[in-house]
N, C-alpha and C positions, 0 to 999 in steps of 0.2 A: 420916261422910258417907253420904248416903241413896244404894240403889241406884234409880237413876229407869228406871222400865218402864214403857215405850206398851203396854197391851193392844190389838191392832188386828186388823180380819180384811178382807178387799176384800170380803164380799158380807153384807148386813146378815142376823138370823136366825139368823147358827150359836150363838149363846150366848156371846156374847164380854163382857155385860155380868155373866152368870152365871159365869164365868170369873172374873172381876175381883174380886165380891164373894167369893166361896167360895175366893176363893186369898188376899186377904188376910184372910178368917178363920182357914185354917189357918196363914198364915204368924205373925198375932198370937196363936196357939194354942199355937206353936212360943217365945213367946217376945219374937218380933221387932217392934219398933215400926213399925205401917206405916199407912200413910193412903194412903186412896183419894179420887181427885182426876176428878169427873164433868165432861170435856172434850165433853160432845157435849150443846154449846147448843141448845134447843126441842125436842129429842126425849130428853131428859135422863130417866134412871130409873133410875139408882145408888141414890137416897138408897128407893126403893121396893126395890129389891132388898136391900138390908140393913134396912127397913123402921124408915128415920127420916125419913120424908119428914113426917110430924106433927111434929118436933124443928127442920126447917128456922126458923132466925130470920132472917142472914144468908147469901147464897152467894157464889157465883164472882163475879159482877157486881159485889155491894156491895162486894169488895174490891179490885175492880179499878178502881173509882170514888171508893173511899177512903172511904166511909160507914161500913166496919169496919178492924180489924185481921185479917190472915188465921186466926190463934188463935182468935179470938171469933166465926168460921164453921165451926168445926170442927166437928164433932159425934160422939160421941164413942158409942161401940156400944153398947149394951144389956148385950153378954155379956163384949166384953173391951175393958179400959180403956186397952190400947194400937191401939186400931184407930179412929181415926177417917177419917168420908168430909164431903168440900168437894162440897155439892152444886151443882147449876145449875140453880136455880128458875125466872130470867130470862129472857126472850126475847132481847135486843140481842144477838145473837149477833157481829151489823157491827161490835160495838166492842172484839172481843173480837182482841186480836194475837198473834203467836208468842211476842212481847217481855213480855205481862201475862204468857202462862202459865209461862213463864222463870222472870220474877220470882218469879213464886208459889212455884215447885219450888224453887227457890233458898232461899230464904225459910224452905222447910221441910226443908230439906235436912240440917240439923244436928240437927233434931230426930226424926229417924225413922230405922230401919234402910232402912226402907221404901217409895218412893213409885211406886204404881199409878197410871197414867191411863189412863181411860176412855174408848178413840177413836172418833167415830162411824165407822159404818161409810163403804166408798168411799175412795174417795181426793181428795176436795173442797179446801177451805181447812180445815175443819176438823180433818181427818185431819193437816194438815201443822203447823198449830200447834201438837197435840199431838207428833207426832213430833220438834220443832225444841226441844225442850223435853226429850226423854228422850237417855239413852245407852242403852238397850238397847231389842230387841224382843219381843213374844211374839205369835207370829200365829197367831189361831183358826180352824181350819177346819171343816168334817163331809167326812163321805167321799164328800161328792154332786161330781159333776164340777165342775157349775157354782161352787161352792165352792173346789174346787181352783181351778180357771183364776184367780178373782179373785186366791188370796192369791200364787198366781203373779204377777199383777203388781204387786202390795203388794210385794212381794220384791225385785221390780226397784226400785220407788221408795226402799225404806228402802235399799239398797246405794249411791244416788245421795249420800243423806245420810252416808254412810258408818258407818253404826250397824254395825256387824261382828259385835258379839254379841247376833245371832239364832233364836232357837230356838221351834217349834211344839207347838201343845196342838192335838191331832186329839181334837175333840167328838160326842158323840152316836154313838160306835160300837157295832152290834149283834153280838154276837160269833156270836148264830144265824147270822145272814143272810153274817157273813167267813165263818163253818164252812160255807157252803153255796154258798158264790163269789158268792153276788150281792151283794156291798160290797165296794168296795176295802179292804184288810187295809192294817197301819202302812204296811209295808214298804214295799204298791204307792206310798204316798203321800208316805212319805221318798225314796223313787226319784223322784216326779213332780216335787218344788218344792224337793230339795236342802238341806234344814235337816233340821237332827237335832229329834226331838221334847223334850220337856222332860217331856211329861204327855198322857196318855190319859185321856178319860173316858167314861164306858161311856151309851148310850141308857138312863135310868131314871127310873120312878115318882116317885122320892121328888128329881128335878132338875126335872121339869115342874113339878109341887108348888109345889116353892121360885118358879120363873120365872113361875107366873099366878098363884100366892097370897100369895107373901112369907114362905111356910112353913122354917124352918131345916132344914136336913137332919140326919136324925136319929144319931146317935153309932153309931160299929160299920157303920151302910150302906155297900154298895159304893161309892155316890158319896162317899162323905166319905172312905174312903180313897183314893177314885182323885184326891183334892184334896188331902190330905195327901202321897203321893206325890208329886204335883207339887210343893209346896212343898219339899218336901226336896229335891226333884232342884235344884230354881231357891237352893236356900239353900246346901246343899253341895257341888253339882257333880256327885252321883251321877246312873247313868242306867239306875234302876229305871224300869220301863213298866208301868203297870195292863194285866193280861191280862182281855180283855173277853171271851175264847172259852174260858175254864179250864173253867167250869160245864156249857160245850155239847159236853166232848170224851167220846170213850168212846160207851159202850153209853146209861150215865144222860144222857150229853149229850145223844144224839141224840134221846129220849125227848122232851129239854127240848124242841128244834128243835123238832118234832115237832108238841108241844103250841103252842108260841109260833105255828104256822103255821097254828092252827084259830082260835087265840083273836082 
């Protein structure tokens, strides 16, 4: 039986959809059958960030209309043959119920270790028929206020539904700028919204890449372990944290600072 996870954050931007793709690559890296399921009808860009949106035949819609079977919209990765993602090509978003995406998760439930959904951001209809569809959550933040505040109320809503097993991925953190107190550090931010983190991932080169080019993150970068560790944390229970300020500590760290402040 699949574990079913909302990826969700209240404020659109933090990288929640890069989240999604780069944690079920490492989770299908690790082994684990997992598909990814793009819930956020007319602003849909799953199938681009795993870079099969050429592959799209059928999506969400056709199967919710019955022009397919949900199997025969699957589409299946490029790199590993247990990771497929259910795009949302369609516009109808009006037709689209808490009750189709149920089904669907249901549907695929026996066949995955796995299932990711993709929530638009807000807290809309759309956020809620993905949530009414999962048992767990994973809420994306940055360490910008404005950020906080929202998945602060994301928080409140998913505890309405009584999703209990919640845990946060704080994105796009610079470890210069914690080493230098202008960025709230984990801690401030696990103190702020009351969830235990799951996964840290660090401000990097080779994530922007991925997010405006479709470029895969390269084997050994920090971002691909700070995405591996979260898969392990989310698959085993451990609560290893990517250290995003290791590099910037010391005499060499400050150096880095330093430099990252002119460039």
């Amino acid at each position: 039986m699949a574990r079913r996870i909302v990826i969700c954050s209240g404020k659109g931007g933090v990288g929640k959809t890069a989240v999604c793709a780069n944690l079920g690559m490492s989770l299908a890296k690790m082994g684990q059958r997992t598909v990814l399921i793009d819930t956020d009808i007319g602003l849909n860009n799953l199938d681009v960030a795993m870079g099969v949106e050429n592959k799209v035949v059928y999506d969400i819609i056709d199967v919710i209309e019955n022009r397919c079977r949900v199997k025969q919209a699957l589409i299946t990765d490029t790199m590993y043959d247990n990771l497929c993602t259910l795009a949302a090509h369609g516009q109808a978003a009006h037709k689209i119920t808490g009750a189709n995406i149920k089904h669907i998760v249901n549907s695929l439930s026996e066949s995955f270790d796995y299932i990711l959904l993709d929530c638009p951001a807000g807290i809309e209809v759309g956020f809620h028929r993905a949530v009414a569809a999962s048992d767990e959550a994973i809420i994306v933040t940055t360490p910008h206020i404005s950020a906080i505040r929202d998945a602060d109320k994301v928080i409140a809503i998913l505890n309405n539904y009584m999703i209990n097993n919640m845990s946060l991925v704080i994105n796009r953190i610079r470890g210069d700028l914690v080493m230098n107190f202008e960025m709230l550090d984990v801690d401030n931010i696990v103190e702020l919204l009351g969830v235990s983190p799951v996964g840290v991932i660090p401000e990097n080169d080779d994530i922007s890449a991925y997010a405006s080019m479709g470029v895969r993150l390269k084997n050994g970068s920090e971002a691909m372990e700070a995405f591996d560790i979260l898969a392990k944390n989310l698959h085993n229970g451990t609560k290893k944290i990517y250290d995003c300020t290791n590099k910037f500590r010391g005499v060499i760290g400050k150096i880095r600072r330093n430099l990252k402040r002119m460039v």
